[in-house]
N, C-alpha and C positions, 0 to 999 in steps of 0.2 A: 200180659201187660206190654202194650209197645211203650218204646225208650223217646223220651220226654223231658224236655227241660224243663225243670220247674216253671218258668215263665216266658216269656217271651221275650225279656229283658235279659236271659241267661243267670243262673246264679252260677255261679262258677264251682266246678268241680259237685255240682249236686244234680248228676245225673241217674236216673233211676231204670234200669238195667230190665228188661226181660225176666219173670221171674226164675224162669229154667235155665238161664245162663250161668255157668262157673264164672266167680267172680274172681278175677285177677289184678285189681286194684287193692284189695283193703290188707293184704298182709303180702304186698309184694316186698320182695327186699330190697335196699339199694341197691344203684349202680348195676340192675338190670334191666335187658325188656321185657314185658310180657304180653303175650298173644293169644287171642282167644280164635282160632281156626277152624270154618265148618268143612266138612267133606261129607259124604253121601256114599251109597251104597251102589252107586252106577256111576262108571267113568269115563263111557264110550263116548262123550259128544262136550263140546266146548263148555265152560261154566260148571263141572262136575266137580272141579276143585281137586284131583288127582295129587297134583304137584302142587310143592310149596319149594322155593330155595330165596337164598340170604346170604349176604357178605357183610361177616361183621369185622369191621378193624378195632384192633384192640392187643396192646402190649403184653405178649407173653398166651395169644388165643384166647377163647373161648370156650364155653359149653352151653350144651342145648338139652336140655330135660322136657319131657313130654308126658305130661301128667303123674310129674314126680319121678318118672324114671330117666336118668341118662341115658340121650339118644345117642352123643355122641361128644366128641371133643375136636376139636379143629384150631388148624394158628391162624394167627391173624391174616383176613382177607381170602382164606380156603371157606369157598360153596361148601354151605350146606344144602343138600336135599333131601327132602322127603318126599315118598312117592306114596299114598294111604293106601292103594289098593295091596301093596305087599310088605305093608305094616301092619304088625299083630301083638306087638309089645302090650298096649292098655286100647282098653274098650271105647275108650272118653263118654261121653255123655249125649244123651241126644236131644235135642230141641224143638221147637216150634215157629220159634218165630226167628228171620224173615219169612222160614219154611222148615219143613222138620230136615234135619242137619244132623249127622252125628258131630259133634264139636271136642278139640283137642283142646286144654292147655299147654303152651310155650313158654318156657322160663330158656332166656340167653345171658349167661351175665359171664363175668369175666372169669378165667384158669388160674389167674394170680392175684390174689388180694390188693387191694390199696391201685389197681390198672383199673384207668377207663376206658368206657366204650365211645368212640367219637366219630362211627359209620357205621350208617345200617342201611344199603339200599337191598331192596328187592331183588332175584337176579332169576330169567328163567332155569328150568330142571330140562326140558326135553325139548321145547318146541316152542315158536313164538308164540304168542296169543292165547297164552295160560291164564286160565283165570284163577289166582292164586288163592282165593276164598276167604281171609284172615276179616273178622268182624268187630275186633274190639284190639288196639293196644294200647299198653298204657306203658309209657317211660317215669323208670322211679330213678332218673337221671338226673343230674343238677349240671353236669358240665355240658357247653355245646356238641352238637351232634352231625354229620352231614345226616341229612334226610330224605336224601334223593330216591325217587326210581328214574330210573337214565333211559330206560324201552320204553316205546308206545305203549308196546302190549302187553309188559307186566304191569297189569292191571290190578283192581279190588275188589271187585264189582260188589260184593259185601257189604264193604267195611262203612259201619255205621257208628263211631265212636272212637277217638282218640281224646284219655286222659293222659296228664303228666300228675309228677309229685309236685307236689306246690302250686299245682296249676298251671305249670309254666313249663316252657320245652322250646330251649335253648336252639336253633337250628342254626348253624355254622355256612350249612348251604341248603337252601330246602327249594330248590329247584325241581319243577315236578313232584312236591311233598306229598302230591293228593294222588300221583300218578296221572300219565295226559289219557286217560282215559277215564279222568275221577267222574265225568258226566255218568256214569258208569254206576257210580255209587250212591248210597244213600245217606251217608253221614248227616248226621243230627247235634256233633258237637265236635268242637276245639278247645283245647286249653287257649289261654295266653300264649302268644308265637314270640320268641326273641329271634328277628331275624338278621340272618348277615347275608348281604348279597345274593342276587337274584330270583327274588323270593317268586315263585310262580305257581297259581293258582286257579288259573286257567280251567274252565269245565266244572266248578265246584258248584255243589249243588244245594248248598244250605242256605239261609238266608243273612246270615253274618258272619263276621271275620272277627276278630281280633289282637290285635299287635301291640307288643312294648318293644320299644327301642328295635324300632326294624332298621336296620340298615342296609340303603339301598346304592348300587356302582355302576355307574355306564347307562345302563338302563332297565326300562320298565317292560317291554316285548309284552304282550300278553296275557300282562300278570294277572287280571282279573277278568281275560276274556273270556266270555259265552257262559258268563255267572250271571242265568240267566233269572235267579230266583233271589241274588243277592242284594238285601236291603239296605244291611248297613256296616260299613267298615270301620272300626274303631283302631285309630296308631296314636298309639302315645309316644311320644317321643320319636317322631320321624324324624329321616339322617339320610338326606339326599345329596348323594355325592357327585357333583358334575353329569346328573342324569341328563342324556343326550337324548334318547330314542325312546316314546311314548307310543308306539306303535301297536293299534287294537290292545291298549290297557284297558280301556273301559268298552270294547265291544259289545254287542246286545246285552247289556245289563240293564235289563228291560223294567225292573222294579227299583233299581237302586235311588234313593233317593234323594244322598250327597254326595259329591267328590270331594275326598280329602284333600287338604289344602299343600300341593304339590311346589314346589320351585319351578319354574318354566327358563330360569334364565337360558340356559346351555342348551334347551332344546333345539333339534335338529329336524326329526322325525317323527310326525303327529299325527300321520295319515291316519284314519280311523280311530283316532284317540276315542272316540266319544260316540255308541249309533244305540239307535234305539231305545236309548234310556226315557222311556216316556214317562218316568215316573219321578225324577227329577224335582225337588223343590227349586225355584226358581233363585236363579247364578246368574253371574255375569263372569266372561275370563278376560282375563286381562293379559295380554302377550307383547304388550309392548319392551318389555325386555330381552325377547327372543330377537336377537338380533342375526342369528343362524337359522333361522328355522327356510326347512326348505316345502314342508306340505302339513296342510291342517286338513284335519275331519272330524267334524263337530256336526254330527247330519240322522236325522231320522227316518222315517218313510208314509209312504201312505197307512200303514197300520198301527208306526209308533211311532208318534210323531212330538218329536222333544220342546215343546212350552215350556219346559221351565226356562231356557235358555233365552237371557234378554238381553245381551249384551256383549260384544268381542271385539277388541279390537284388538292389531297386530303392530308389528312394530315398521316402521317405512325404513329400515335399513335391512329388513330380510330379503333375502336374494328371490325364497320362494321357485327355486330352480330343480325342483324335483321334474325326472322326466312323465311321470305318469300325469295325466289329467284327470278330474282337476284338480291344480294345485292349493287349492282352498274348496271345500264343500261344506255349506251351512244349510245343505237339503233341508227342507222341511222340520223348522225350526219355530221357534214364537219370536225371531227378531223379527220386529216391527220397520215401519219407515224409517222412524228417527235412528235406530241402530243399525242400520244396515247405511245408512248416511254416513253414521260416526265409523263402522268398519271401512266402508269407502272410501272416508275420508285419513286415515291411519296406512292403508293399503301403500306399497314402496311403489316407484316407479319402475317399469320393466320394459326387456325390449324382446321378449320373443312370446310372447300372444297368450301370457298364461291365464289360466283359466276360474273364475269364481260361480259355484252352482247354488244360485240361490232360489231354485224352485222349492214351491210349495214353502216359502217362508212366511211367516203373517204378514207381512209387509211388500211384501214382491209387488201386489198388484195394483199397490197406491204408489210405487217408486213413479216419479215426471221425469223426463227425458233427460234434464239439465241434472238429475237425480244422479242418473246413470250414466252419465258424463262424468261423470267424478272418477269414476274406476275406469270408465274407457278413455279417458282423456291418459291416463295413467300405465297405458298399456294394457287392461284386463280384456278379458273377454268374457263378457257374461253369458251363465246360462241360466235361462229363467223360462 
């Protein structure tokens, strides 16, 4: 049986598991991880899943059991590695699906009672561009966690499932959560995210997110870019703090359908905020408070070309002095006449020839001359 959310609406925490998979959620203990990790019977060539290593912080160490038996014991922030091809301890179990797999259980939990664990990233064993194999984990954690992988290329290529206890998993920093190679993977589910700062998401490949009480510092980078299949984001409770830099947050997020409703006051940096999103229910943004902002991108292309977009205007005290061109792009967009009027007419006054690219927008080819005099009268230069 492939692994399946009950719906498409997610029910939470009722995810239904492969039938041959060891199940590491239903009697895990607190205040552990646990990890369900496939290896193979050949290690010679990248994706073989040879190596596995982890840096867990946590007061007074660690330990790591591997299908009941102790692999090992370590202090806090001492690598663990494991190498399977000259590991002989337990047999673990084998599998079918993604692919037949002999598969390990991972039990990590604290040396000293009553200690938490509040880091767990990935860390390579031998060599970059390990693919570290790990297919399901599930955190029976209640306290925040860092949740990072820090490499490119400690990747998951896998990992199709992450449970928490309660449904909910606490991240402290979950930077890279998914790994920047999560395009990589195939996950099918998330618990609830508690995030703190620079939540980044980048390359995920499921079609939803969801967050409580995310908290967000400085900026946005990335966070949802080349989420290329991602529909719908749910934050309860968003906490944006003096976010400055929206740069390729919403990048080819070619199916998404809403943007969550963001602060724009403090932004700076917007270039690419917004491409491809052709699936978009129809928005209007409003940036007249952005009285910093130095480049917008809110732009689609000849193959996705963003209609829901009907409406933007900016604020006329942004400097809009970013060096690259252009400094406003509403490529091929569904603003019409009348909205590309009203962006015109919002547009600051400048004096060094900045740039607005409004090809292929619905409205470009009814603008009148006196139209487009509004923005060149203003210093712009159009491209159309």
């Amino acid at each position: 049986m492939n692994n399946i959310i009950g719906s498409n609406d997610i029910v939470y925490n009722k995810w239904y598991k492969p039938v041959d998979w060891t199940d590491i959620q239903t009697s895990a203990v607190d205040n552990s991880i646990n990890l369900l990790v496939g290896t193979t019977s050949e290690f010679e060539t990248a994706g073989d899943y040879d190596n596995l290593g982890f840096k867990v912080t946590c007061v007074g160490g660690y330990d790591v059991y591997i299908d009941g038996e102790l692999f090992g014991q370590y202090a806090s922030e001492e690598q663990c590695n494991i190498t399977w091809s000259s590991y002989s301890a337990t047999s673990g179990t084998v599998v079918t699906y993604p692919r037949e797999l002999v598969t390990h259980k991972i039990v990590i939990k604290p040396t000293v009672a009553g200690t938490s664990i509040t880091a767990f990233p990935y860390r390579f064993v031998q060599a970059a561009n390990e693919s570290q194999g790990c297919l399901w984990e599930h955190y029976a954690i209640t306290n925040q966690i860092s949740g990072y992988r820090p490499f490119a290329s400690a990747k998951q290529p896998l990992l199709e499932i992450i449970t928490a206890k309660n449904n909910s998993l606490g991240l402290a920093t979950a930077q890279y959560f998914l790994g920047i190679n999560a395009g990589d993977s195939n996950i099918k589910y998330l618990p609830l995210l508690q995030c703190l700062t620079n939540s980044t998401f980048h390359n995920y490949i499921g079609k939803y997110l969801y967050f409580s009480n995310m908290i967000m510092a400085s900026e946005m980078s990335y966070t949802f870019f080349n989420c290329i299949n991602l529909e719908k984001i749910d934050i309860l409770n968003l906490n944006l703090t003096n976010i400055t830099t929206f740069y390729r947050c919403h990048s080819d997020n070619r199916n998404l359908k809403l943007i969550p409703n963001y602060d724009f006051t403090y932004a700076t940096n917007m270039a690419e905020f917004i491409t491809n999103a052709e699936q978009l229910d129809v928005f209007t943004l409003d940036l007249s408070a952005s009285t910093a902002l130095t480049t917008l991108g809110v732009f689609g292309s000849t193959t996705y070309f963003i209609s829901g977009l009907k409406g933007l205007v900016v604020s006329s005290s942004a400097p809009f002095n970013n060096i690259t061109a252009p400094q406003i792009n509403v490529s091929y967009t569904g603003l019409d006449r009348n909205a590309l009027i009203a962006l015109f007419n919002s547009l600051p006054t400048i004096s060094n020839g900045q740039k607005i690219n409004i090809v292929g927008c619905t409205g470009t080819s009814e603008l009148t001359d006196p139209d487009k005099a509004i923005a060149i009268n203003k210093g712009w230069e159009l491209m159309e």
